[in-house]
C-alpha distance (Angstrom), angle and dihedral (degrees) to the residues before:
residue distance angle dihedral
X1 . . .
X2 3.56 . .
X3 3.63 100.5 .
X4 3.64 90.5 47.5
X5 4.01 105.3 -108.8
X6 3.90 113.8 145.5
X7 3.86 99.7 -117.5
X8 4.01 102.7 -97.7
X9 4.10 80.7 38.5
X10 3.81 108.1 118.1
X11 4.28 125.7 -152.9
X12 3.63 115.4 -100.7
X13 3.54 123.1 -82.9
X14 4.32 135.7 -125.6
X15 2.91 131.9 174.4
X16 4.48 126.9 -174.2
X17 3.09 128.5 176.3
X18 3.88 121.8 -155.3
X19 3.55 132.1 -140.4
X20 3.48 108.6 -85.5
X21 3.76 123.9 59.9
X22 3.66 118.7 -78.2
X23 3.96 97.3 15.5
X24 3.90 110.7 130.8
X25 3.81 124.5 165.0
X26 3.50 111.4 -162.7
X27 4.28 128.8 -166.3
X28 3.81 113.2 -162.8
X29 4.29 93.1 -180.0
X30 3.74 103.0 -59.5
X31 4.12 95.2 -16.5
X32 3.71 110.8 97.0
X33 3.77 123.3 -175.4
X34 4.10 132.3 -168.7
X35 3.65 117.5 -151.9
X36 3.61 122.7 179.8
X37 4.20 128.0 -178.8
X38 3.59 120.4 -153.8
X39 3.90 130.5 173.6
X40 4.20 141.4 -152.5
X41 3.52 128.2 159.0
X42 3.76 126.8 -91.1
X43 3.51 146.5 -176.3
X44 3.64 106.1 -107.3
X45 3.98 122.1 -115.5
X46 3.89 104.4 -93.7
X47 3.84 89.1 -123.3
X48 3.62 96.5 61.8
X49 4.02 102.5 27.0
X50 4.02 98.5 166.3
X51 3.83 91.2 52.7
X52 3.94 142.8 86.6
X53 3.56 128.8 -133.5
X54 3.68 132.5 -119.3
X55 3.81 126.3 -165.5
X56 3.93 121.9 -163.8
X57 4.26 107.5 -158.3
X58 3.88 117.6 -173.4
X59 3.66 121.8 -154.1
X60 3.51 116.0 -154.8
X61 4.33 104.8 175.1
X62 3.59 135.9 165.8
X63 3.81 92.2 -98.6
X64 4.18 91.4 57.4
X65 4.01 83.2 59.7
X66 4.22 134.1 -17.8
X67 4.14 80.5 -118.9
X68 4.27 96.6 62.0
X69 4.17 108.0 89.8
X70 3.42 107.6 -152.9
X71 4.00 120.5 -112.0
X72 4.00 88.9 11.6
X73 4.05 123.8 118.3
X74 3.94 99.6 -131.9
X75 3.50 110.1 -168.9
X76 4.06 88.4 -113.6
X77 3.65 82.3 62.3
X78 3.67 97.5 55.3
X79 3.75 95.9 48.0
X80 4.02 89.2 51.2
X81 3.59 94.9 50.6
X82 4.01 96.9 47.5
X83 4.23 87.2 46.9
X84 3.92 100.5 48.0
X85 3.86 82.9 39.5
X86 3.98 90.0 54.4
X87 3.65 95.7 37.9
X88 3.93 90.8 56.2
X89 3.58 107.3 12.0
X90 3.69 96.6 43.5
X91 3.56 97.2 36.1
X92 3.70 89.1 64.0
X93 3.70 86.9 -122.7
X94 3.72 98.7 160.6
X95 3.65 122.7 44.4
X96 3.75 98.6 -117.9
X97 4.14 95.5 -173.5
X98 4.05 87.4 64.8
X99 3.88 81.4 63.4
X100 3.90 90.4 66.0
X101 3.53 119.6 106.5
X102 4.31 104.0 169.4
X103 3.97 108.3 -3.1
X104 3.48 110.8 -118.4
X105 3.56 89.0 24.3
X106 3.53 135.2 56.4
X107 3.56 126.7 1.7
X108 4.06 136.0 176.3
X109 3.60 105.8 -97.3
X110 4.20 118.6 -150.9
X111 3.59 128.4 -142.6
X112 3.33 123.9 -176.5
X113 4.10 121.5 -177.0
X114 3.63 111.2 -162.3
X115 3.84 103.6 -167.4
X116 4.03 110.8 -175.6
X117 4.23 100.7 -143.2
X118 3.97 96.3 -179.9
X119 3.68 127.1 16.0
X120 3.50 115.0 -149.1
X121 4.08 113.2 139.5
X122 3.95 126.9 -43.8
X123 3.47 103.4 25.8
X124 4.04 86.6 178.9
X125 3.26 106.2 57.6
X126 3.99 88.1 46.5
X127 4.02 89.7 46.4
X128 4.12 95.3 46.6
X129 3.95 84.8 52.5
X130 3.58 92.2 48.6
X131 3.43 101.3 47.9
X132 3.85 97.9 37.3
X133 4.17 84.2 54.6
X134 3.86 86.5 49.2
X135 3.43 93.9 48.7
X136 3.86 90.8 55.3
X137 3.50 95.5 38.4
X138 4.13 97.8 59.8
X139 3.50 121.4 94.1
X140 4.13 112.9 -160.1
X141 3.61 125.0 -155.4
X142 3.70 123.7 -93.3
X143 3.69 116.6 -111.7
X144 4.19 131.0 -160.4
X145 3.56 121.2 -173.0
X146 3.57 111.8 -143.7
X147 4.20 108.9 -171.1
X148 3.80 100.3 -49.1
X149 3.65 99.3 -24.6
X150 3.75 124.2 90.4
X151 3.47 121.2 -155.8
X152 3.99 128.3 -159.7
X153 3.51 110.8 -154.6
X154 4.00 121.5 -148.3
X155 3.48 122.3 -110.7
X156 3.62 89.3 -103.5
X157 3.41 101.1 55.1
X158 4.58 94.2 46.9
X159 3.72 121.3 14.4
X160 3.56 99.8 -117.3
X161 4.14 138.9 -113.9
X162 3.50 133.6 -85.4
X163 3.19 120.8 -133.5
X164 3.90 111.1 -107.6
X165 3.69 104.2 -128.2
X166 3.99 113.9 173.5
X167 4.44 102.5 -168.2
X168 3.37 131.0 3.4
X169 3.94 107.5 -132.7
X170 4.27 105.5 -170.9
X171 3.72 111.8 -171.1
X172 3.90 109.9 -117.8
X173 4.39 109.9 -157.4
X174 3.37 125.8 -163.5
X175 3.82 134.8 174.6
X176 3.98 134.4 -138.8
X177 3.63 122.1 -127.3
X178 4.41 119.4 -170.8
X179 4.00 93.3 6.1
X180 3.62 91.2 -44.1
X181 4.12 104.6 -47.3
X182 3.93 89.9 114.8
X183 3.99 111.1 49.6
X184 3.87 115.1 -168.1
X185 4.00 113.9 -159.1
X186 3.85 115.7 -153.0
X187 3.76 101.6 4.4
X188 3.23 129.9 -149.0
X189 4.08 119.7 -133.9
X190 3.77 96.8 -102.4
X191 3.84 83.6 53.1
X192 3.94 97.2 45.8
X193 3.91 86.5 49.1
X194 3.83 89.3 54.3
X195 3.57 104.7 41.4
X196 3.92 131.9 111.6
């Protein structure tokens, strides 16, 4: 390979985490990814009333690679969404019945923006690590329900809740090479662009 990697040899790995809750900045080589959780309260889908809701948004702009438009569903786009959404919706990942406050009601609502910074090779592995260290990185409020009202208390008034997060499933890539004798892990964009 032409960055030296043994074939099943992977790029290294960091991981940051910012200062708010639920920022992680993630390097896989030369791809870096930004994921950021946020929360509000919802009314809960009427098929699932005794559970939250978790949203996975990917961000591919211009300054992830000169080929992403801005505001425009590429196809590439599409297929990363529906994966990281399997891998952690799917997956049943996060238990989304500790996200209910009042059934039928009000639940937490997750958001998680997935913003690719530097495209260089396996953007899915690097965005399933980012968003599964988010994910375990943000705190929500606490909440008590008094009568009808709720009330969401600051984090300086009640150390605030973990998310509850049951596996961790990290999307491994690989590529095939000459119908699939020569298998690539963690490729690298020239070697994606090449690949069978």
């Amino acid at each position: 390979r032409l960055d030296g990697r043994a074939f099943d040899e992977f790029r290294n790995l960091s991981i940051d985490f910012g200062r708010d809750w639920g920022c992680c900045y993630v390097s896989l080589g030369k791809t870096r990814v930004l994921a950021q959780v946020s929360c509000e309260i919802q009314q809960p889908k009427s098929s699932r009333p005794s559970e939250g809701i978790l949203n996975i948004n990917i961000e591919l702009n211009p300054m992830g690679a000169p080929n992403f438009e801005p505001g425009r569903q590429s196809d590439l786009h599409v297929i990363l969404n529906r994966i990281l959404e399997k891998c952690i919706k799917d997956s049943k990942a996060v238990d989304l019945e500790s996200l209910c406050i009042k059934m039928n009601e009000k639940v937490w609502a997750f958001r998680i923006d997935v913003n690719v910074l530097n495209h260089e090779g396996n953007i899915i592995d690097c965005a399933s690590i980012a968003t599964l260290a988010a994910l375990a990185h943000f705190r929500r409020p606490d909440v008590s329900c008094d009568g009808e009202e709720t009330i969401v208390h600051s984090y300086a008034e009640r150390d605030p809740i973990s998310t509850v997060i049951h596996h961790y499933p990290v999307c491994i890539s690989y590529v095939l090479f000459n119908e699939g004798s020569v298998i690539l892990a963690d490729p690298t964009l020239l070697e994606e662009g090449v690949a069978d």
